[in-house]
PDB file of N, CA, C and O in Angstrom:
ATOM      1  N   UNK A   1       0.842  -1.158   0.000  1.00  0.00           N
ATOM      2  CA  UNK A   1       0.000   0.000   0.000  1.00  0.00           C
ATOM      3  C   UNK A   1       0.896   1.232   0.000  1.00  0.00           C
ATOM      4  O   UNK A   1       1.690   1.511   0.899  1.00  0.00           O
ATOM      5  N   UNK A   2       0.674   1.962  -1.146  1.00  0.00           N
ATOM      6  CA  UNK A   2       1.591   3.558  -1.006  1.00  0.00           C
ATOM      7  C   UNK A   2       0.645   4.676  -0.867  1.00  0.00           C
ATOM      8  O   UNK A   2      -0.532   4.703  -1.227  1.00  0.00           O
ATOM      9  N   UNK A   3       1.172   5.377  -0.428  1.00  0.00           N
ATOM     10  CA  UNK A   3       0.029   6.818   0.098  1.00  0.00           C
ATOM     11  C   UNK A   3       0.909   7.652  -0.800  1.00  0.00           C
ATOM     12  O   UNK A   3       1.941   7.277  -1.358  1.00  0.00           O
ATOM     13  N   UNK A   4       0.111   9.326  -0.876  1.00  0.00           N
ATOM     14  CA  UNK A   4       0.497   9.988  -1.931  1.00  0.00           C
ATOM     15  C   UNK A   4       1.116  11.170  -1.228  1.00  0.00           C
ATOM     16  O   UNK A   4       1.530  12.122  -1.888  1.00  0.00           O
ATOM     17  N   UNK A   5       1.203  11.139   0.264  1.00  0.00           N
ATOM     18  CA  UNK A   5       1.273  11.802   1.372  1.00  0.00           C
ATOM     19  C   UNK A   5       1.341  11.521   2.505  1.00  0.00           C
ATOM     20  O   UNK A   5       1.020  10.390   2.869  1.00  0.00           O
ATOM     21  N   UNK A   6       1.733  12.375   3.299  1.00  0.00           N
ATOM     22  CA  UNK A   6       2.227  12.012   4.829  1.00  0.00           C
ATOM     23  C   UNK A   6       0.426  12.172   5.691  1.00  0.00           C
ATOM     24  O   UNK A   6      -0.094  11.412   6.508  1.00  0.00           O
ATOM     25  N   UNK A   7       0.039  13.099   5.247  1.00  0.00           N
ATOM     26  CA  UNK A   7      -1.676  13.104   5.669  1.00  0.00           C
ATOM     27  C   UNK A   7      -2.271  12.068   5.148  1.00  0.00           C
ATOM     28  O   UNK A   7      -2.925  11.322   5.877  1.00  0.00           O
ATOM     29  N   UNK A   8      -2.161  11.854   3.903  1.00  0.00           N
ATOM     30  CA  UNK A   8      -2.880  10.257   3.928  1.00  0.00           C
ATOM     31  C   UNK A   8      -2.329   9.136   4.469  1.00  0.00           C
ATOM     32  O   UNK A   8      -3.113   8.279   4.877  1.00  0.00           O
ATOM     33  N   UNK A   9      -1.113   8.940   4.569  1.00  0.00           N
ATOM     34  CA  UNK A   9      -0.837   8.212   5.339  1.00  0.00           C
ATOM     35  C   UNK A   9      -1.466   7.946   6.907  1.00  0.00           C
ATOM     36  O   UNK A   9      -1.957   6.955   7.446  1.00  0.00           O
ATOM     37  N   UNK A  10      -1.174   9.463   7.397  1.00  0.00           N
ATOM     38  CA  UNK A  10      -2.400   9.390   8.899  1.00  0.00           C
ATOM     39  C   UNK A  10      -3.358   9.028   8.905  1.00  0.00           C
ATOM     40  O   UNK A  10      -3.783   8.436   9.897  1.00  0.00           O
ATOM     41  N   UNK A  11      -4.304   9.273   7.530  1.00  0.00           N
ATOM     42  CA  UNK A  11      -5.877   9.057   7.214  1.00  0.00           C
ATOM     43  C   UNK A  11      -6.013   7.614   7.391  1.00  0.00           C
ATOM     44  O   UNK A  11      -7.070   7.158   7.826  1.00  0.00           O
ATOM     45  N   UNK A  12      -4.861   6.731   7.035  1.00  0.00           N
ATOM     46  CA  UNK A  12      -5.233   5.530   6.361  1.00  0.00           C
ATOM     47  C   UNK A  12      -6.202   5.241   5.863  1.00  0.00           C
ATOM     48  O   UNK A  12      -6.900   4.414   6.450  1.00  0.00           O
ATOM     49  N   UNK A  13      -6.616   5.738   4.705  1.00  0.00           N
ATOM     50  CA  UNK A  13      -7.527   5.750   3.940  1.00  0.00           C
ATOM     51  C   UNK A  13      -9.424   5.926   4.649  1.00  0.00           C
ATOM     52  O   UNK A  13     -10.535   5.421   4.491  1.00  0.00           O
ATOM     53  N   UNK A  14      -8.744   6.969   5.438  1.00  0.00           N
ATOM     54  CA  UNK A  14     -10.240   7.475   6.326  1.00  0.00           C
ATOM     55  C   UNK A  14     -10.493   6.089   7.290  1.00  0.00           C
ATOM     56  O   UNK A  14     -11.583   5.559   7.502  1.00  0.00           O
ATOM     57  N   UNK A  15      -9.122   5.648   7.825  1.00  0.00           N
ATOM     58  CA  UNK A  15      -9.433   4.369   9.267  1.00  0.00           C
ATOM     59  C   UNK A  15      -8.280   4.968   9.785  1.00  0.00           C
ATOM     60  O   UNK A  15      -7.503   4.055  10.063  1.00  0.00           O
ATOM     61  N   UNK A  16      -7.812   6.001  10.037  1.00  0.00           N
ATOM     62  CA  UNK A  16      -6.643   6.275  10.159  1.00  0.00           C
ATOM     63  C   UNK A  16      -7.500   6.284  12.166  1.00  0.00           C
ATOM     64  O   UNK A  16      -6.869   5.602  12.973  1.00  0.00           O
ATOM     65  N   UNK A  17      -8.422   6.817  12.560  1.00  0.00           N
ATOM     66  CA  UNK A  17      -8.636   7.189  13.869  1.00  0.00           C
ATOM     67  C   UNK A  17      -8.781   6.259  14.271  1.00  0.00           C
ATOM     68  O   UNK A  17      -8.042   6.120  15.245  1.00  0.00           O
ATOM     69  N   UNK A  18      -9.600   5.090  14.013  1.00  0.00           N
ATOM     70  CA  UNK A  18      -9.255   3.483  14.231  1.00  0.00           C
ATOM     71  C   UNK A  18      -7.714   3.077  14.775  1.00  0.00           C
ATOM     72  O   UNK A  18      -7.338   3.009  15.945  1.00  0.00           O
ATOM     73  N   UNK A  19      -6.987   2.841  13.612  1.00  0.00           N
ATOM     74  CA  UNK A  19      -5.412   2.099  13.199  1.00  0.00           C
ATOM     75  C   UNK A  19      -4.643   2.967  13.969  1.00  0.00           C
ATOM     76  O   UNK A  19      -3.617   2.513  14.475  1.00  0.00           O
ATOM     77  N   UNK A  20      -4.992   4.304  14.181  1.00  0.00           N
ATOM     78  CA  UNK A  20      -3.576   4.958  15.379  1.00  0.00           C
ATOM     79  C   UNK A  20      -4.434   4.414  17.079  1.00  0.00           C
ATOM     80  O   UNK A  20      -3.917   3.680  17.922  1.00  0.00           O
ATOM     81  N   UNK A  21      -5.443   4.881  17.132  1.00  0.00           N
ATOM     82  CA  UNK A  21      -5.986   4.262  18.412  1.00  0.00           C
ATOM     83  C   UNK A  21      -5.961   2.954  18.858  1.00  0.00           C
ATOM     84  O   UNK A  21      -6.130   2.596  20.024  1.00  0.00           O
ATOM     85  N   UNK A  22      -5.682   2.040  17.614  1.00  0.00           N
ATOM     86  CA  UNK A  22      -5.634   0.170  18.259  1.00  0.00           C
ATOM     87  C   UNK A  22      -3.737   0.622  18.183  1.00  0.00           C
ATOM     88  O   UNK A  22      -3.219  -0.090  19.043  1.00  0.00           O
ATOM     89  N   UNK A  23      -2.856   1.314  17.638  1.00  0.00           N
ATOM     90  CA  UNK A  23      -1.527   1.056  18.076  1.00  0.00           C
ATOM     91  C   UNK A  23      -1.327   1.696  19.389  1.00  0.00           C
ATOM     92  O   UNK A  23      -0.339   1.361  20.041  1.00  0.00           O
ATOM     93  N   UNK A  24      -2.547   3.011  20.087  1.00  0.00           N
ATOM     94  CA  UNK A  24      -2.134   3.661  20.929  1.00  0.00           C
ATOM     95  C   UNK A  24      -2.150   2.806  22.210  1.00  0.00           C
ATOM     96  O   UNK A  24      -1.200   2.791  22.992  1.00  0.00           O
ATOM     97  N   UNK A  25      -3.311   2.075  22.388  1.00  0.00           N
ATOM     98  CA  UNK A  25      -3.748   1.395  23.265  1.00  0.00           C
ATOM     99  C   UNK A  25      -2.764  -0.082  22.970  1.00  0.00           C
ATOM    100  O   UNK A  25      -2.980  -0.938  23.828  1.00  0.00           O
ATOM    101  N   UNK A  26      -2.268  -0.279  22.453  1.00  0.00           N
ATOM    102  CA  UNK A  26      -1.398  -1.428  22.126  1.00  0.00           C
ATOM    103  C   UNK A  26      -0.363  -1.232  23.041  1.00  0.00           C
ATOM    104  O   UNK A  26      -0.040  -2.052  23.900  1.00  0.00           O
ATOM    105  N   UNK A  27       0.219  -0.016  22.836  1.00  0.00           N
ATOM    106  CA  UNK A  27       1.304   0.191  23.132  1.00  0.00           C
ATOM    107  C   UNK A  27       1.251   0.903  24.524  1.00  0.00           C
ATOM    108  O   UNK A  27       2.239   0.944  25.256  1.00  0.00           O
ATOM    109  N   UNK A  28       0.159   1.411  24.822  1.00  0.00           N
ATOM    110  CA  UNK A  28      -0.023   1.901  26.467  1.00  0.00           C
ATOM    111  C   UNK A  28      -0.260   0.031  27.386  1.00  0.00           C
ATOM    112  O   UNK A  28      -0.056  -0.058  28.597  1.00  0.00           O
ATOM    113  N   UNK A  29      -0.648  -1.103  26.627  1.00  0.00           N
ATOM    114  CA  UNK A  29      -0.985  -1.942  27.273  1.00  0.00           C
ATOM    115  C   UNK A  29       0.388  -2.832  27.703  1.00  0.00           C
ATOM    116  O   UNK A  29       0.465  -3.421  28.781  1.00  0.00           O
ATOM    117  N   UNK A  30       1.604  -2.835  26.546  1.00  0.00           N
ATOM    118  CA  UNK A  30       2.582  -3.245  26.396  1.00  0.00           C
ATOM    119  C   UNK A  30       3.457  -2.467  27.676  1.00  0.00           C
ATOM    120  O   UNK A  30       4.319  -3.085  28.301  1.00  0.00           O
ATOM    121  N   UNK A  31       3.091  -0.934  27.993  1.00  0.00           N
ATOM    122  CA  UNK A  31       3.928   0.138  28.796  1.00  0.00           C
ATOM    123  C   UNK A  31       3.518  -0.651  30.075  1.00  0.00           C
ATOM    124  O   UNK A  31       4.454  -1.270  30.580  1.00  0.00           O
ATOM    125  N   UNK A  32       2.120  -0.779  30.807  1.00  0.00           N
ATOM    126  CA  UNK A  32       1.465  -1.361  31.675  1.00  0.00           C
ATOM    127  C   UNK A  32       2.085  -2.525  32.266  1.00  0.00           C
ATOM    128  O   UNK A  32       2.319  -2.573  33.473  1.00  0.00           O
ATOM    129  N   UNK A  33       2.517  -3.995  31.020  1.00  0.00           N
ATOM    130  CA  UNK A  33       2.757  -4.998  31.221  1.00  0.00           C
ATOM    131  C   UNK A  33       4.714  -4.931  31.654  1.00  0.00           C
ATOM    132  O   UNK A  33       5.344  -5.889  32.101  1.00  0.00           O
ATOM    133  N   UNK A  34       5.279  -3.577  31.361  1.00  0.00           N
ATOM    134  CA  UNK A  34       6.212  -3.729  32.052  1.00  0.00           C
ATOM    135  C   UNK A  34       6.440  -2.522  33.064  1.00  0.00           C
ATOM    136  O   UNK A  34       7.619  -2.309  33.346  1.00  0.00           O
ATOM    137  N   UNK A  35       5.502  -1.717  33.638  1.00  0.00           N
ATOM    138  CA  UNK A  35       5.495  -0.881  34.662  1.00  0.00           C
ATOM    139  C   UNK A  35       4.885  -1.576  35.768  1.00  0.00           C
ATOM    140  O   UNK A  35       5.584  -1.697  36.774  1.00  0.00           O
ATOM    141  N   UNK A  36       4.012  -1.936  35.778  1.00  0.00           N
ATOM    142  CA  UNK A  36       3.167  -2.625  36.833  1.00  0.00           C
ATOM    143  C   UNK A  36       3.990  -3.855  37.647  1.00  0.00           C
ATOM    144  O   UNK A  36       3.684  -4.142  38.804  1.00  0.00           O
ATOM    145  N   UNK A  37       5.088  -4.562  36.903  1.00  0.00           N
ATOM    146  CA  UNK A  37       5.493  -5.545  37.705  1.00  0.00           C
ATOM    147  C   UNK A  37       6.927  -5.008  38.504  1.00  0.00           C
ATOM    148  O   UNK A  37       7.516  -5.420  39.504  1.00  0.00           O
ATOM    149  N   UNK A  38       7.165  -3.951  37.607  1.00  0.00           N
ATOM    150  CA  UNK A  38       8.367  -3.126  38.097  1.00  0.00           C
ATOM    151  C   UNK A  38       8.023  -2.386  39.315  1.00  0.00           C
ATOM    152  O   UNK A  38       8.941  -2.209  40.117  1.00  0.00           O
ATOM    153  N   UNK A  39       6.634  -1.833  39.648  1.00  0.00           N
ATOM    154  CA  UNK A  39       5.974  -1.324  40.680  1.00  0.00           C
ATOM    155  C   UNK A  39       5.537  -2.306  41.864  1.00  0.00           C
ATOM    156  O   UNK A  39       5.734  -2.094  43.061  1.00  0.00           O
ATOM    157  N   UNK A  40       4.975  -3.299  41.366  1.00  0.00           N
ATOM    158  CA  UNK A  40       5.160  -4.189  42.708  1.00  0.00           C
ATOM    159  C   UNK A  40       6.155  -4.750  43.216  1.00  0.00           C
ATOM    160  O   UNK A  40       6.201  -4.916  44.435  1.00  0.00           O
ATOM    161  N   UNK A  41       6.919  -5.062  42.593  1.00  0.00           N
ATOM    162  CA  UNK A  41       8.550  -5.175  43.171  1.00  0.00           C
ATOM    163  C   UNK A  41       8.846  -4.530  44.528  1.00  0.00           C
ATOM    164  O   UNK A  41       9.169  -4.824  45.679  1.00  0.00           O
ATOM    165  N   UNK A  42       8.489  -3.257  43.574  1.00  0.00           N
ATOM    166  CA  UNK A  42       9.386  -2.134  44.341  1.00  0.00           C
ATOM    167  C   UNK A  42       8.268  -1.988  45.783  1.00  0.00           C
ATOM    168  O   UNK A  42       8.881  -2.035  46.850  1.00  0.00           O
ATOM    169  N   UNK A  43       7.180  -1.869  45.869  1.00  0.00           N
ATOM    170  CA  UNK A  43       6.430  -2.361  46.934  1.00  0.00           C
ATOM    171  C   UNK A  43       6.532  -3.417  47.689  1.00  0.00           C
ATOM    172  O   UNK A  43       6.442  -3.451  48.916  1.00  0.00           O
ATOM    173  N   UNK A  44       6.770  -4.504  46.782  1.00  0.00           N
ATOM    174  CA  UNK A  44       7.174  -5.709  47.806  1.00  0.00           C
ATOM    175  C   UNK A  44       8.321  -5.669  48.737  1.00  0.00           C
ATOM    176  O   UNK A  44       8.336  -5.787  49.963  1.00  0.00           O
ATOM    177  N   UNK A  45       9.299  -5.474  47.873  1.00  0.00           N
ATOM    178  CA  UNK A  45      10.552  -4.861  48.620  1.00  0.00           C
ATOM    179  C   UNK A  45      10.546  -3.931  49.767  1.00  0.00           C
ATOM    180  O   UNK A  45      11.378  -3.976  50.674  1.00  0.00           O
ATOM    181  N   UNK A  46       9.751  -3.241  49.704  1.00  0.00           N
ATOM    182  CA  UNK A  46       9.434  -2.115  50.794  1.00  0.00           C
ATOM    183  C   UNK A  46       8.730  -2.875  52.233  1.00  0.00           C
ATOM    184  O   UNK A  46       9.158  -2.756  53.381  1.00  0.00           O
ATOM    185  N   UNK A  47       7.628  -3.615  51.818  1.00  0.00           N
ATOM    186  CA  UNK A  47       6.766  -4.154  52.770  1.00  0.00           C
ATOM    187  C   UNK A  47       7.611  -5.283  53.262  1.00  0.00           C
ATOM    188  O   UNK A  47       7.267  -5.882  54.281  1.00  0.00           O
ATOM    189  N   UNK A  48       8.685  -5.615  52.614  1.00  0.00           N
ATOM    190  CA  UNK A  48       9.739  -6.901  53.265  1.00  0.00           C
ATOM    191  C   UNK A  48      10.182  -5.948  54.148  1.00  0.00           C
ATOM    192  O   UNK A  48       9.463  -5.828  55.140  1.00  0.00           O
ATOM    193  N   UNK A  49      11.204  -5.191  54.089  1.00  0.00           N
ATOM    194  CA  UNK A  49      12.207  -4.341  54.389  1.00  0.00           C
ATOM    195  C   UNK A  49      11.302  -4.072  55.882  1.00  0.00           C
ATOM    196  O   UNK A  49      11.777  -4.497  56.935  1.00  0.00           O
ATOM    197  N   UNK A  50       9.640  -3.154  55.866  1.00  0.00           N
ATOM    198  CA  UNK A  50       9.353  -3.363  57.155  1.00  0.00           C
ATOM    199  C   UNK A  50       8.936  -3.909  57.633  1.00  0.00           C
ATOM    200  O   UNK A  50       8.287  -3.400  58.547  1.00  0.00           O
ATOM    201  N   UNK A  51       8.886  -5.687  57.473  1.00  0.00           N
ATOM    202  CA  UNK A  51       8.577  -6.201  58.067  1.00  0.00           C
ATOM    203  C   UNK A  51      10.090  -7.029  59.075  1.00  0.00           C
ATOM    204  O   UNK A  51      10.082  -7.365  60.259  1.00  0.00           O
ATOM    205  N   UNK A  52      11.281  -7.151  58.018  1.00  0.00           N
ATOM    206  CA  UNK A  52      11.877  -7.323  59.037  1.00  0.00           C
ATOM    207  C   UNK A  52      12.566  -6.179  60.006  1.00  0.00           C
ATOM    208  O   UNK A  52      13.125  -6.532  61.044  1.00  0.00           O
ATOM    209  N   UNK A  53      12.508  -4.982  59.672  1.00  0.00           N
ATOM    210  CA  UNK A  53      12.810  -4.187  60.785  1.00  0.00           C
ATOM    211  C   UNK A  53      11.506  -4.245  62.168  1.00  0.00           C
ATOM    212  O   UNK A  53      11.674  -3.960  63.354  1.00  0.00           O
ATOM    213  N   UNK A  54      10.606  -4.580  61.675  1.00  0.00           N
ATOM    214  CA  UNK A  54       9.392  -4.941  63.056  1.00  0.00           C
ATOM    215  C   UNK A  54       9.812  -6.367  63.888  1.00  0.00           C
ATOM    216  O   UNK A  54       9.707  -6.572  65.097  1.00  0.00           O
ATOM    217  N   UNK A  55      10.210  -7.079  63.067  1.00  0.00           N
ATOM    218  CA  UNK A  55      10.518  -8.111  63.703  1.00  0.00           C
ATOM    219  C   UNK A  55      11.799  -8.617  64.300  1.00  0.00           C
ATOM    220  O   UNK A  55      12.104  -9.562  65.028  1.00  0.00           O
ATOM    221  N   UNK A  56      12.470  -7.568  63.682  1.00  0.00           N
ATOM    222  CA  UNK A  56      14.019  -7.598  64.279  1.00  0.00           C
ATOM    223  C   UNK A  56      13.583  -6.733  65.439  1.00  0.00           C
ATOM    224  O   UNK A  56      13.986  -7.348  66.426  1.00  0.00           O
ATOM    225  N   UNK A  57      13.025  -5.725  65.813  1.00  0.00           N
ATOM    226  CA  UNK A  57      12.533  -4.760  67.004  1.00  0.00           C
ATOM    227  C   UNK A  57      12.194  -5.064  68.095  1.00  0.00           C
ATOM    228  O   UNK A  57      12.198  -4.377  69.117  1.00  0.00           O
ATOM    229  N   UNK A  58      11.724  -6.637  67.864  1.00  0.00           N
ATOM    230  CA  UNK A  58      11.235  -7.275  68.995  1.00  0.00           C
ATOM    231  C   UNK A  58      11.928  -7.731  69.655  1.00  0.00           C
ATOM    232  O   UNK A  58      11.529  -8.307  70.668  1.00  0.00           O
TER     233      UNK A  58
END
């Protein structure tokens, strides 16, 4: 498929608001699948950390 332009190209042939919105959400879901486990980590780690300073306290 060749476009005759950089705007038609965006258009994709008038599905263009479709085809950028399924890559936007593609790629926010892909961001998710490696933020979210990087975030509980870092929570877990935390909730270790005070749990053995509580229990070392005792």
């Amino acid at each position: 498929m060749s476009f005759a332009s950089f705007g038609d190209f965006l258009a994709m042939g008038h599905h263009g608001l479709y085809v950028w919105s399924a890559y936007g959400i593609c790629l926010a879901v892909l961001g998710l699948n490696v933020a979210v486990p990087i975030v509980a980590r870092k929570r877990y780690l935390q909730q270790e950390a005070r749990r053995l300073r509580r229990e070392n306290g005792q």
